[in-house]
C-alpha positions as CSV (number, residue, x, y, z in Angstrom):
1,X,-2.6,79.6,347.9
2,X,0.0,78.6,350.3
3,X,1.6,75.2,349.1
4,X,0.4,71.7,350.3
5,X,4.1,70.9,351.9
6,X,3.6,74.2,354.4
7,X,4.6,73.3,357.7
8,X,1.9,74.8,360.5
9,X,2.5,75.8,363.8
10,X,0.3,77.0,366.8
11,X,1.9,78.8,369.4
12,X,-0.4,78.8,372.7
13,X,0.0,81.2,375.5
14,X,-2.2,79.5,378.1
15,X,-1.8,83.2,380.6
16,X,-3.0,85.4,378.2
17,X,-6.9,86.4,377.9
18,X,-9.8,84.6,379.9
19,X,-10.1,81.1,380.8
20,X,-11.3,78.7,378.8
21,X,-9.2,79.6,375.8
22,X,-7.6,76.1,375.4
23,X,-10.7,74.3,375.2
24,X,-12.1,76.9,372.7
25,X,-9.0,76.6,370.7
26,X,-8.6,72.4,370.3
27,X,-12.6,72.9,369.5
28,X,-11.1,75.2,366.5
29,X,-8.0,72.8,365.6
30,X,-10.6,70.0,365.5
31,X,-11.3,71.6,361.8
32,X,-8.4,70.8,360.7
33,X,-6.9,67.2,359.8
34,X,-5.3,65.5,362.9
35,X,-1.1,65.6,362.3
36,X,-1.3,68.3,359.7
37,X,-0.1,70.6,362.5
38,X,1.8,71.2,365.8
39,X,0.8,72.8,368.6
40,X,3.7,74.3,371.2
41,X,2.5,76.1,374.6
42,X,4.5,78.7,375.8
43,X,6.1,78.7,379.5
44,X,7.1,82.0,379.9
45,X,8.0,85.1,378.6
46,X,10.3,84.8,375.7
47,X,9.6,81.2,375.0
48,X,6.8,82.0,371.8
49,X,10.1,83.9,370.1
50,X,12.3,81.0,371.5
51,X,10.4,78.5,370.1
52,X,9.7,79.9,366.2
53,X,13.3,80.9,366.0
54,X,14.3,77.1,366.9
55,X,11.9,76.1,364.0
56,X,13.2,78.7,361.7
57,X,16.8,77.6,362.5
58,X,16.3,74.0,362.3
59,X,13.7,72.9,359.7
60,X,13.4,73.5,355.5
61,X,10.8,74.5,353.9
62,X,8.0,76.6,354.1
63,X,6.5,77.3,357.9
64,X,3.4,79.0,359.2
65,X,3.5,80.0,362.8
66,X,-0.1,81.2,364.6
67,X,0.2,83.3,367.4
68,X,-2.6,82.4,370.1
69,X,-3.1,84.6,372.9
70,X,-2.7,88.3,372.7
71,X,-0.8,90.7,370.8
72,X,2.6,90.2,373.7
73,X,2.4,86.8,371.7
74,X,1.8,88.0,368.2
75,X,4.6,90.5,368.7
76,X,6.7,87.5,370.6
77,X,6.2,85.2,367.2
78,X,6.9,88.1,364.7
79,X,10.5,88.7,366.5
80,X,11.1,85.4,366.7
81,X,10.4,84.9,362.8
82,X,12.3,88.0,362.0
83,X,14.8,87.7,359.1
84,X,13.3,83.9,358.0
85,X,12.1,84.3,354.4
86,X,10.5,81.5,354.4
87,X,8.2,82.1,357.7
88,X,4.4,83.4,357.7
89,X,2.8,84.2,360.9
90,X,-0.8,84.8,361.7
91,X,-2.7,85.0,365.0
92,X,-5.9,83.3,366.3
93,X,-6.9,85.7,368.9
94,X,-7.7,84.9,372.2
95,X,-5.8,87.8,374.5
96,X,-7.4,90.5,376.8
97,X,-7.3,93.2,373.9
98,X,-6.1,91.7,370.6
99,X,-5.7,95.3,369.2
100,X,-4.0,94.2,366.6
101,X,-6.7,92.7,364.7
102,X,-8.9,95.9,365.2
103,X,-6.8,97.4,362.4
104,X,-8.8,94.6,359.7
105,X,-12.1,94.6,361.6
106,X,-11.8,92.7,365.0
107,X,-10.7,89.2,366.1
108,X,-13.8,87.5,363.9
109,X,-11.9,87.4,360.6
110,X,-9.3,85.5,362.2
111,X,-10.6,82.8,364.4
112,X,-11.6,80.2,361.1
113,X,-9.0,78.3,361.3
114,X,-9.7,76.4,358.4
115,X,-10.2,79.8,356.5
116,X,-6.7,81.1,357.7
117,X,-4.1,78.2,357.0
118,X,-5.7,78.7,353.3
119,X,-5.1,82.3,353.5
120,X,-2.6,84.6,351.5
121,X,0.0,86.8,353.0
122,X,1.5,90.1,352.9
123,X,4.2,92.0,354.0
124,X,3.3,94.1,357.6
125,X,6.3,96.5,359.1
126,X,7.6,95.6,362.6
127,X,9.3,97.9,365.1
128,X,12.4,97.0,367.2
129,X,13.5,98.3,370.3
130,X,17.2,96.3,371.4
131,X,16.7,92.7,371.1
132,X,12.9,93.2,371.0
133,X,10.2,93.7,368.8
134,X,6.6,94.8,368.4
135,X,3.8,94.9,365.9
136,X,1.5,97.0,367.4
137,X,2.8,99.7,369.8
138,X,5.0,100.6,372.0
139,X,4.3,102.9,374.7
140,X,5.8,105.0,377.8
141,X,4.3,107.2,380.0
142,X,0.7,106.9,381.0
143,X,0.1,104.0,378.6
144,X,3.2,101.6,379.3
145,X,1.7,102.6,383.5
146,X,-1.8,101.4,383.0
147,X,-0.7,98.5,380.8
148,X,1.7,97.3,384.0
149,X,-0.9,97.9,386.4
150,X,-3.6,95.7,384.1
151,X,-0.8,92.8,383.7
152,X,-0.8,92.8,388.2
153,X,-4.0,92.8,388.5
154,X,-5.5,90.7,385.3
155,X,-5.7,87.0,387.2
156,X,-7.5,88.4,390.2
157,X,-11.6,87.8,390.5
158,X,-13.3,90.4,388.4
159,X,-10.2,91.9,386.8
160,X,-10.2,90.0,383.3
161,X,-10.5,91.3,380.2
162,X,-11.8,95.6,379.8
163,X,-12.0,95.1,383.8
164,X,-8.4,94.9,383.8
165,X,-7.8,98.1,381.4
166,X,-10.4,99.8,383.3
167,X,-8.4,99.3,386.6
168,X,-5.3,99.4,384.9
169,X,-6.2,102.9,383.3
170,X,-7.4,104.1,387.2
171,X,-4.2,103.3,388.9
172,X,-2.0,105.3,386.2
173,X,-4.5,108.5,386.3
174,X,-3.5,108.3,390.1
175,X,-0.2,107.9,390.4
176,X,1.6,108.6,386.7
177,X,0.1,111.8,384.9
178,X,4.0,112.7,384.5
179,X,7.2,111.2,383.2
180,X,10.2,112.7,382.2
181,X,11.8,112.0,379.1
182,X,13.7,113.3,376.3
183,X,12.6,112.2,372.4
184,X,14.2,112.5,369.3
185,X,12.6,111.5,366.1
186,X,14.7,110.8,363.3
187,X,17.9,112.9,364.9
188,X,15.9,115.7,365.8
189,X,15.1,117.1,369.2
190,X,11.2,116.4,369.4
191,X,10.6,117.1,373.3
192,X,12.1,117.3,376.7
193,X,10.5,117.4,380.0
194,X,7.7,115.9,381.7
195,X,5.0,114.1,379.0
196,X,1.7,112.4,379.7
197,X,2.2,109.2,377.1
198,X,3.9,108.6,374.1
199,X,3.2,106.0,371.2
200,X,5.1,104.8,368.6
201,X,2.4,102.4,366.2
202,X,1.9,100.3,363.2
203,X,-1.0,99.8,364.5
204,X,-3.9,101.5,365.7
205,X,-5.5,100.5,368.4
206,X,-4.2,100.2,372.5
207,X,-5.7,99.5,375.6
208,X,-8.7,97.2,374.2
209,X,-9.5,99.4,371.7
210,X,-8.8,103.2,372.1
211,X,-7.2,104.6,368.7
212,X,-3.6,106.0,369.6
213,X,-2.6,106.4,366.4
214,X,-5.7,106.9,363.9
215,X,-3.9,107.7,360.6
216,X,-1.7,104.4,361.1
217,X,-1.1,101.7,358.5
218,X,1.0,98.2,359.2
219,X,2.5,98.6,355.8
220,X,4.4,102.0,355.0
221,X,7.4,102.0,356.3
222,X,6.9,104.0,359.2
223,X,6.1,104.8,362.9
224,X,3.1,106.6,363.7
225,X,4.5,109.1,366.9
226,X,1.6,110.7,369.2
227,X,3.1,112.6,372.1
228,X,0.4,114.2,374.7
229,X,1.8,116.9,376.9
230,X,0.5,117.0,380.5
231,X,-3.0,117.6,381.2
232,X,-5.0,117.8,384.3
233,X,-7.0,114.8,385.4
234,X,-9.8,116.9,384.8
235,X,-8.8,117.5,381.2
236,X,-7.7,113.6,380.9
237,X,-11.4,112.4,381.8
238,X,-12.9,114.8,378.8
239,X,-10.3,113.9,376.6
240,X,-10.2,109.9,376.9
241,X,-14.1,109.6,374.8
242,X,-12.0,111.3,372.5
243,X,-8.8,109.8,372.4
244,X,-11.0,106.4,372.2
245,X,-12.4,107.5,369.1
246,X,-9.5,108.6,367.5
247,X,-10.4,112.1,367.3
248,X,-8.2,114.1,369.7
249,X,-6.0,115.2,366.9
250,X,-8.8,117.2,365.7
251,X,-9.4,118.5,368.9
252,X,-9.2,122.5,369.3
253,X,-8.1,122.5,372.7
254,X,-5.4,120.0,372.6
255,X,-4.0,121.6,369.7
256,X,-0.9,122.8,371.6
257,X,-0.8,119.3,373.8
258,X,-0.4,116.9,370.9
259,X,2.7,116.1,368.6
260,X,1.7,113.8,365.9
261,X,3.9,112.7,363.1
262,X,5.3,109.8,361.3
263,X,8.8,108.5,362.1
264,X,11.5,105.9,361.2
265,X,13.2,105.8,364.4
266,X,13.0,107.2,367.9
267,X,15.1,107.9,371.2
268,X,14.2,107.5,374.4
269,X,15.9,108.7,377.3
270,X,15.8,109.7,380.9
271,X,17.6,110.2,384.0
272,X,14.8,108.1,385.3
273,X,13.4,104.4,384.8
274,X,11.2,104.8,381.5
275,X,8.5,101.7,381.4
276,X,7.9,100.6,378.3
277,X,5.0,98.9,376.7
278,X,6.0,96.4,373.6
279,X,2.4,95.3,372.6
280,X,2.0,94.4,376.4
281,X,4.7,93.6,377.6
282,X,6.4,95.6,379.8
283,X,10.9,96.8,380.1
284,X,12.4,99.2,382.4
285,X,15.7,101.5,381.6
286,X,16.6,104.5,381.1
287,X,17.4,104.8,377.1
288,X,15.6,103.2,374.3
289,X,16.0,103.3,370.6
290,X,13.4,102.2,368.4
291,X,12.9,102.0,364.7
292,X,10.7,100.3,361.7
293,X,11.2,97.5,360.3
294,X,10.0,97.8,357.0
295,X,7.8,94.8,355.3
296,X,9.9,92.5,357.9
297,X,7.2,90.0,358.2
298,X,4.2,88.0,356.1
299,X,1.5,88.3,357.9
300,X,-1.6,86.2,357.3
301,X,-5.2,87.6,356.6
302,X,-7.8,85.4,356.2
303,X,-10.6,86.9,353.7
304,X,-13.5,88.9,355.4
């Protein structure tokens, strides 16, 4: 059990999922005992990682920190405790797709607050891409393009939640079935040329819930890599039920489409602007290398 003198910290990202999150999450904090806890909400990109590094840098003892929004803000408070051994973070989910929390079952395990700031930890990998990290995924190609699209058009009227990956999902099939892009994995040539979407996971699940890396796990030491080939649209629309499911690496007729392998680190490059997706939120450049993070973090998980 985590010790009595544990510090606890709730990090809020008020843009992040649907509204009414604040109000649902002070009804949750009401469980716990008033001044056993802060609560910090964000301003910005950046400021979740800001803010948990500050803590890390400036206070003793042991400190939980509880992402609250989406996984952009889990992955934001991972980085940001990155390389404190005396940090935990956890996440009380309240984004658009909190695929992150798929991997144990869904958001439900995680929203007892009570139940969580009680709960053990363990050691989940992270991957790193520059200055920046992710827990989830990281994504280019027709991914990272429907995830930018989705973050646009989220706050307009009927755009929330799968709305927004729906419409996010429909303005990549339109306008980015191609990018160009070299990739090595682990020093070796892997493709080069035009690609439909690449993922590099610790987790399994994108997009609200479609399974880009099946045969994942958060705790091995390595990258799952899925790299589609260009398909026709026509080909896209049979193969997304699949995908969803997790069961297009199985598929017969996207045998010679797929490559699908596990890897400890990754380079990106192009003579164009790659986007890249870091558990939602979105760079632009034209090289990227990425690696895993091995058992970087504690992660907290509440008990079913």
């Amino acid at each position: 059990m985590p010790e009595a003198s544990v510090r606890h910290f709730f990090v809020f990202n008020p843009a992040a999922g649907k509204r009414g999150a604040r109000a649902r999450l002070d009804r949750a904090l009401s469980a716990l005992d008033e001044g056993s806890y802060t609560l910090h909400v964000t301003d910005g990109t950046g400021d979740a990682a800001g803010f948990v590094r500050h803590i890390c840098e400036t206070q003793e003892g042991s400190l939980r920190f509880y992402a609250c929004g989406g996984d952009g803000t889990l992955g934001e408070v991972a980085a940001g405790a990155l390389g404190c051994g005396r940090a935990e973070i956890g996440v009380w989910p309240c984004g658009s797709g909190n695929d992150y929390v798929k991997y144990y079952g869904g958001a439900a395990r995680f929203l007892n607050l009570r139940a969580q700031v009680q709960a053990e930890s363990l050691p989940v990998d992270l991957m790193q891409a520059g200055d920046r990290c992710a827990i989830n995924a990281i994504n280019a190609g027709l991914e990272a393009h429907a995830a930018h699209a989705m973050l646009r058009l989220r706050h307009r009227p009927g755009f929330g939640g799968k709305n927004g990956y729906l419409a996010g999902t429909a303005d990549a099939v339109l306008r980015h079935m191609r990018t160009r892009c070299r990739v090595e994995a682990d020093g070796q040539l892997l493709h080069e040329g035009d690609m439909l979407t690449l993922s590099l996971a610790c987790g399994r699940f994108i997009g609200g819930g479609f399974q880009c890396a099946p045969r994942s796990r958060n705790d091995d030491g390595f990258m799952e890599l899925a790299l589609v080939k260009p398909v026709s649209r026509l080909k896209l629309a049979r193969l997304l039920p699949v995908y969803k499911k997790g069961e297009y690496l199985e598929a017969p007729s996207l045998r010679d489409r797929i490559a699908y392998r596990q890897v400890k680190q990754a380079r990106l490059t192009s003579d164009q602007e790659i986007v890249l997706c870091l558990d939602g939120e979105i760079v632009n450049g034209k090289a990227f290398d990425i690696r895993v993070l091995p058992g970087a973090v504690r992660f907290i998980l509440p008990p079913p």
